[in-house]
VOPA-725309 format. One line per 8 residues: number of its first residue (from 1); for each residue z, x, y of N, C-alpha, C. Coordinates in steps of 0.2 Angstrom, whole numbers. Each point is the difference from the previous one (the first is absolute). Layout:
% VOPA-725309
NUM) Z X Y Z X Y Z X Y; ...;
This chain:
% VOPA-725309
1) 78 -152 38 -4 4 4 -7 -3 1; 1 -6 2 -7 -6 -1 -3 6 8; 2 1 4 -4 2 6 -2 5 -1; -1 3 -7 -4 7 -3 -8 -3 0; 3 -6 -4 -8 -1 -6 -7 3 3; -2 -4 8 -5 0 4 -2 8 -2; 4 6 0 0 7 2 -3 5 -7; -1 -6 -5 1 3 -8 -9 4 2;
9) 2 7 -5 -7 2 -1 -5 -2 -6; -7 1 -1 -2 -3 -3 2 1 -8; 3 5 -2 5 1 -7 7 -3 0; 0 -6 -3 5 -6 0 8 6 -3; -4 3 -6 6 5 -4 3 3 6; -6 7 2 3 3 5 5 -2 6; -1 -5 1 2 -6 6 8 1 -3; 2 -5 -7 5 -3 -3 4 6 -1;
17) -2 6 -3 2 7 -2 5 3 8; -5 1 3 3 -1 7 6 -1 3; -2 -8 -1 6 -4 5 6 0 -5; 0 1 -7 5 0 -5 4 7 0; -4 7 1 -1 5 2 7 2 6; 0 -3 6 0 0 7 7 -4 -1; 2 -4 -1 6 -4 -3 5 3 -6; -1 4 -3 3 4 -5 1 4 5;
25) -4 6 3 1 2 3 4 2 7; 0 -7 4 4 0 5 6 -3 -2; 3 -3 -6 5 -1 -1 1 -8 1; -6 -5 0 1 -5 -2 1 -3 -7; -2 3 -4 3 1 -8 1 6 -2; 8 0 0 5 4 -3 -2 4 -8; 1 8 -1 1 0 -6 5 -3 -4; -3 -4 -7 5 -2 -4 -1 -9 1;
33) -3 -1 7 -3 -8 1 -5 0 -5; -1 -8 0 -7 -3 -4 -5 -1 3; -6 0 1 -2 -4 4 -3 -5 -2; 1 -7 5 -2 -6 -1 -7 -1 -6; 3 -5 -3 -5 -2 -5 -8 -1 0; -4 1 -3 -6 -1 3 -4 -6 3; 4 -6 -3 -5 -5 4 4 0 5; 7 0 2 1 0 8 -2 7 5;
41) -2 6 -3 -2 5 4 -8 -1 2; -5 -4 -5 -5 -1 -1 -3 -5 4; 5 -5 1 -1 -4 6 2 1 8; 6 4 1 2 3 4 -7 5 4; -3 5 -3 -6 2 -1 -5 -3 2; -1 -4 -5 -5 -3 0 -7 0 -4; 3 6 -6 -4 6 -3 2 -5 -8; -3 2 -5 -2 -3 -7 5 5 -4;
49) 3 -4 -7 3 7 -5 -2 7 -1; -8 -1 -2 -3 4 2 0 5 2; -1 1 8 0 3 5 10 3 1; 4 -5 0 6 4 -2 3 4 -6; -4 -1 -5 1 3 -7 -5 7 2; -4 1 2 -5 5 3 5 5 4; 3 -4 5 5 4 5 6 4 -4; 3 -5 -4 4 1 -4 0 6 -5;
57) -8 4 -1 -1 4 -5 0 5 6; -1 0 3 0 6 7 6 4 0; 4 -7 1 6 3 3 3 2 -4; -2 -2 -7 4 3 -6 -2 9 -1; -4 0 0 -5 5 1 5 7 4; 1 -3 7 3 2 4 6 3 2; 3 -4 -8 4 0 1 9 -3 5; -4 -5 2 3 -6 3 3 -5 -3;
65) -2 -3 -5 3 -5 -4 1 1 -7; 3 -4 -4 -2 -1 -7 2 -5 -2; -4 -2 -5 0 -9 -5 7 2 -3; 4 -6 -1 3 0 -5 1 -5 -2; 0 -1 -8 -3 -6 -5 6 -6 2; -4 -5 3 7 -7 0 3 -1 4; 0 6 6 3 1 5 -5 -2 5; -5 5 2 -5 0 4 -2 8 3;
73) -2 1 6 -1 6 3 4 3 3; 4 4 1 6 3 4 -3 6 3; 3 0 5 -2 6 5 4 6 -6; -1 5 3 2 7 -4 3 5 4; 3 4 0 7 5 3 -6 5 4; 1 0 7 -4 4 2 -2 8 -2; 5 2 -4 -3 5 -4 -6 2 -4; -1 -6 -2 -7 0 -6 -5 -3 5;
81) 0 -2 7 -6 0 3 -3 7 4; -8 -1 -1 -7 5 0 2 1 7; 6 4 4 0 3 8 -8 3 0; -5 3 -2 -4 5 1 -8 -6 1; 4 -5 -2 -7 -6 -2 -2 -1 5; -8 1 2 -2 -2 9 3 -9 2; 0 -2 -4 -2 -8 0 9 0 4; 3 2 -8 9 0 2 0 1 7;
89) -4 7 2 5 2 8 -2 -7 4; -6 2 -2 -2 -7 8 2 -5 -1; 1 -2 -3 5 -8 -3 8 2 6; 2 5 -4 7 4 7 -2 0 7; -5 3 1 -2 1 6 -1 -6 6; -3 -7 -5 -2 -6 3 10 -4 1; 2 2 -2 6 -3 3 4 4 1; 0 5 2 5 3 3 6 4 -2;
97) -4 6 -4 9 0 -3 3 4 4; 7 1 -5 5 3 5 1 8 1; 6 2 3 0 8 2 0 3 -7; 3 -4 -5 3 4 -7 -8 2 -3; -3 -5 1 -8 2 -5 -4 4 5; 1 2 5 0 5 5 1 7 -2; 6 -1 0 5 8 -4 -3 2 -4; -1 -5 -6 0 0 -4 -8 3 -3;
105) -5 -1 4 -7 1 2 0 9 3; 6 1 4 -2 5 5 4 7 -6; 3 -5 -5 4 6 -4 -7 2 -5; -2 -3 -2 -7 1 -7 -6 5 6; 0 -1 5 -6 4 6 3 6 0; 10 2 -1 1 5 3 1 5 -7; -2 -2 -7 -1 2 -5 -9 5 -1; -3 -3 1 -7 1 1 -4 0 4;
113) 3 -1 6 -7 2 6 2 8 3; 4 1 -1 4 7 2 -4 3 -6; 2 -1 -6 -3 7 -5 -10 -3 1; -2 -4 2 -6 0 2 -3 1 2; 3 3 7 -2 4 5 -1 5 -1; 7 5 -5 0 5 -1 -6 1 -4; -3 -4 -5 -5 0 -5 -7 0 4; 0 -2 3 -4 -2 6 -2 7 2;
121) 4 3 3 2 7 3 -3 6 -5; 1 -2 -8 -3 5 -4 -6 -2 -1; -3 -7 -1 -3 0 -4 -9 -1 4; 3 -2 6 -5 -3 3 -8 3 1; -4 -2 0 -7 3 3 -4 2 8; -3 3 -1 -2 2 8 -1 -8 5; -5 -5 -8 -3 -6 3 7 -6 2; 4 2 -4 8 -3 0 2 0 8;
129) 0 7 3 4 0 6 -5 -2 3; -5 1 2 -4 -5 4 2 -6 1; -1 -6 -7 1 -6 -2 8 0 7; 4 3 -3 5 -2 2 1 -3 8; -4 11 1 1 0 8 -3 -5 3; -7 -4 -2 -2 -7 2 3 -5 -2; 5 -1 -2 4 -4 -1 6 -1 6; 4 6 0 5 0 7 -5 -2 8;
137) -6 2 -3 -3 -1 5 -1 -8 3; 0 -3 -5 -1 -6 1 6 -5 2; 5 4 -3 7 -2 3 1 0 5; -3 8 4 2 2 9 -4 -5 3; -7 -4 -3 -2 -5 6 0 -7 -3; 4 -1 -6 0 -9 -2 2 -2 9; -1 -7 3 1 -3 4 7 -4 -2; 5 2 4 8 -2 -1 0 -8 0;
145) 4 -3 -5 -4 -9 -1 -5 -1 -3; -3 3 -3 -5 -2 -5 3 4 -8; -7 -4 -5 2 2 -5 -1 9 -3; -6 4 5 0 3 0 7 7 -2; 5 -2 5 5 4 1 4 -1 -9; 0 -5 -5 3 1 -6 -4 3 -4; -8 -4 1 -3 4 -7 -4 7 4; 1 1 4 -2 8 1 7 5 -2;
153) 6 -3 -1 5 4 -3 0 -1 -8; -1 -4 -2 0 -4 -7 -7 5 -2; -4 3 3 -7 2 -1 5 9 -1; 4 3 6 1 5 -2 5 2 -5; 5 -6 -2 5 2 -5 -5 0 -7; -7 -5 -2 0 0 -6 -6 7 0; -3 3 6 -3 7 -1 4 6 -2; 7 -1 1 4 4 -2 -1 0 -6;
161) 0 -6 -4 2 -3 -7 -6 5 -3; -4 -2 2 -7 1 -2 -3 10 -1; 4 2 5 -1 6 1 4 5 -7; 6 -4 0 4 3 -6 -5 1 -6; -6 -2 -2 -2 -1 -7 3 1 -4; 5 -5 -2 3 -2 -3 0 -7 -4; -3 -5 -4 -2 -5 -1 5 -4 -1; 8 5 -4 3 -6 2 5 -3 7;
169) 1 8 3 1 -3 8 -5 -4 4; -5 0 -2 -6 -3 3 2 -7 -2; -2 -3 -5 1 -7 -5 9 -3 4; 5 4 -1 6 -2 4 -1 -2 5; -3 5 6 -2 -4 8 -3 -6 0; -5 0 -5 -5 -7 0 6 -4 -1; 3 -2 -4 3 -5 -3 7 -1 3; 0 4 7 5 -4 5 -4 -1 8;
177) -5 2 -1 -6 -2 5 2 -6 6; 1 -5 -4 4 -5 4 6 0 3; 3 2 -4 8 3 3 0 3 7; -4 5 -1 -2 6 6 -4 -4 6; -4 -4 -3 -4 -3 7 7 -6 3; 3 -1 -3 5 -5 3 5 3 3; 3 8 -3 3 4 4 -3 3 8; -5 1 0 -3 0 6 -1 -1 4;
185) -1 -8 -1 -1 -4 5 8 0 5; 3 1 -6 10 -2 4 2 8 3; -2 5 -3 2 4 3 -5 3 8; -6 -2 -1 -3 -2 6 -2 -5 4; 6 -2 1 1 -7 4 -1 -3 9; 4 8 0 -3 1 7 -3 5 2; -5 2 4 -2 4 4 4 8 1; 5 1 1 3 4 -2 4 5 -3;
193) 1 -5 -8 3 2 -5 -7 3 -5; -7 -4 5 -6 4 -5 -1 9 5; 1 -2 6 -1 6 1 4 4 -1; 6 -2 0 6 7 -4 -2 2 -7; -4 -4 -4 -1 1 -7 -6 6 0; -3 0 4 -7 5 0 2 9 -1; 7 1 3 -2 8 0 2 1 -9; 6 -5 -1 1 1 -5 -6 1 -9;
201) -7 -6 4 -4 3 -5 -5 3 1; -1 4 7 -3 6 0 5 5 -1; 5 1 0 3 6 -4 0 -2 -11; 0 -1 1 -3 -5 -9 -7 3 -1; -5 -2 4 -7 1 -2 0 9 0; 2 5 7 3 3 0 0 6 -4; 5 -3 -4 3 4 -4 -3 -1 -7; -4 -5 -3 -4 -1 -3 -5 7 1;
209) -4 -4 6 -5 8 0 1 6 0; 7 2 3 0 6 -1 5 2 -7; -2 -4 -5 1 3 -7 10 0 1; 3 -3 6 7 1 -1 2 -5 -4; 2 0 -8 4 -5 -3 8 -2 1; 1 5 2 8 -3 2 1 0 6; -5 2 5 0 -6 6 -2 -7 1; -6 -2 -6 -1 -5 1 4 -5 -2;
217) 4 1 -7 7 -2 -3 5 -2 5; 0 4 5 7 -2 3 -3 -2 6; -6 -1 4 -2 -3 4 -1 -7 -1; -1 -1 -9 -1 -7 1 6 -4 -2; 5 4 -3 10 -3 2 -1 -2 5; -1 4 6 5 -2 6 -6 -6 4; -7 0 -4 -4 -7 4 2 -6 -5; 1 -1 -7 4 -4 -4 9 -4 7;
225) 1 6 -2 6 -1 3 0 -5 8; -3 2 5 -2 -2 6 -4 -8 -1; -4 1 -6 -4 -8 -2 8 -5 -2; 4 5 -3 3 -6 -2 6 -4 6; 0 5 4 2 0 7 -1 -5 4; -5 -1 1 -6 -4 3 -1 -7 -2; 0 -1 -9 0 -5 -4 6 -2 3; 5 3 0 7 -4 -1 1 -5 9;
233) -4 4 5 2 -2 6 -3 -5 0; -8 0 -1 -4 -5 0 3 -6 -3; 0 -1 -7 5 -6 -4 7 -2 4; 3 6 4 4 -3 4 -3 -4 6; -2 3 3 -6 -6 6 -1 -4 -3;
């Protein structure tokens, strides 16, 4: 990947972490693979032991890799990798994965944004629903094509989060943060799939304000449900 280097940021680690990161994760090095020794990875790079021994503790960290003595570094079974890790997701995100890490994303949404809500529903504050309803709000006028249109949704699912006072639903939404802005960009892809998305979170906000928990519950199934709808066309496109 010599047509990387020019692009490097000023953190050499951050950089190597990265692209080693990005390659594990897209499936250029397989669980159970080695990866390339370090003075050929080093030079391929163009980055010092150092700087790949620095990477190397990250991933380890991350649960992406592991040393083994004699052998070298092996990739590790994607069950022991950090899915919740901001760094992890975006690594996925930059290459593209597939409909399965998809599912598999919209199955963990469909566990805890629905009791969320509902949480959201009991727990909320006067200044909560405010927050909110400024948030929807800024969804009804994002400009369709711009960035606007994900992080004004990505703004109203983590005030949800936030309304629950709940620290560890809270802490959860953080820690898939990335995931969720990546979903949105795909599920509002076009123009129309963002407008069709809208009644479904003014019946969410809704229902939050008026203290309905088991409306808010089952309001945000069936907008989980329609996002992943929309994910699945889009990727088809």
């Amino acid at each position: 990947m010599a047509n990387t280097k020019s692009n490097r940021p000023i953190s050499i680690h951050k950089w190597v972490t990265g692209e080693l990161g990005a390659r594990i994760v897209g499936g250029e090095y397989r669980p159970g693979d080695y990866i390339p020794n370090e003075t050929n990875l080093g030079e391929e790079l163009g980055v010092s032991r150092t700087a790949l021994r620095e990477a190397f503790k990250t991933l380890t960290a991350k649960g992406l890799i592991e040393s083994r003595p004699k052998l070298g570094t092996r990739i590790t079974e994607k069950k022991h990798w950090n899915m919740f890790d901001s760094d992890v997701l975006e690594w996925f995100f930059r290459t593209e994965p597939s409909i399965e890490f998809y599912h598999s994303l919209f199955a963990i949404r469909g566990i805890f944004e629905p009791a969320a809500a509902k949480l959201a529903a009991q727990n909320r504050t006067q200044e909560q629903v405010v927050q909110l309803a400024e948030a929807y709000e800024k969804m009804e006028k994002a400009s369709i094509g711009t960035d606007d249109v994900f992080t004004s949704d990505l703004e109203f699912h983590m005030t949800i989060l936030e309304a629950t006072n709940n620290e560890f639903v809270i802490s959860l939404g953080k820690t898939i943060q990335t995931a969720l802005a990546g979903i949105f960009k795909l599920s509002s892809s076009t123009e129309q799939e963002y407008i069709d998305a809208l009644p479904g979170h003014k019946a969410i906000y809704q229902a939050i304000a008026n203290k309905d928990a088991d409306g808010a519950e089952q309001q945000m199934l069936v907008l989980l449900d329609e996002s992943e709808q929309s994910v699945k066309e889009a990727l088809e496109r």
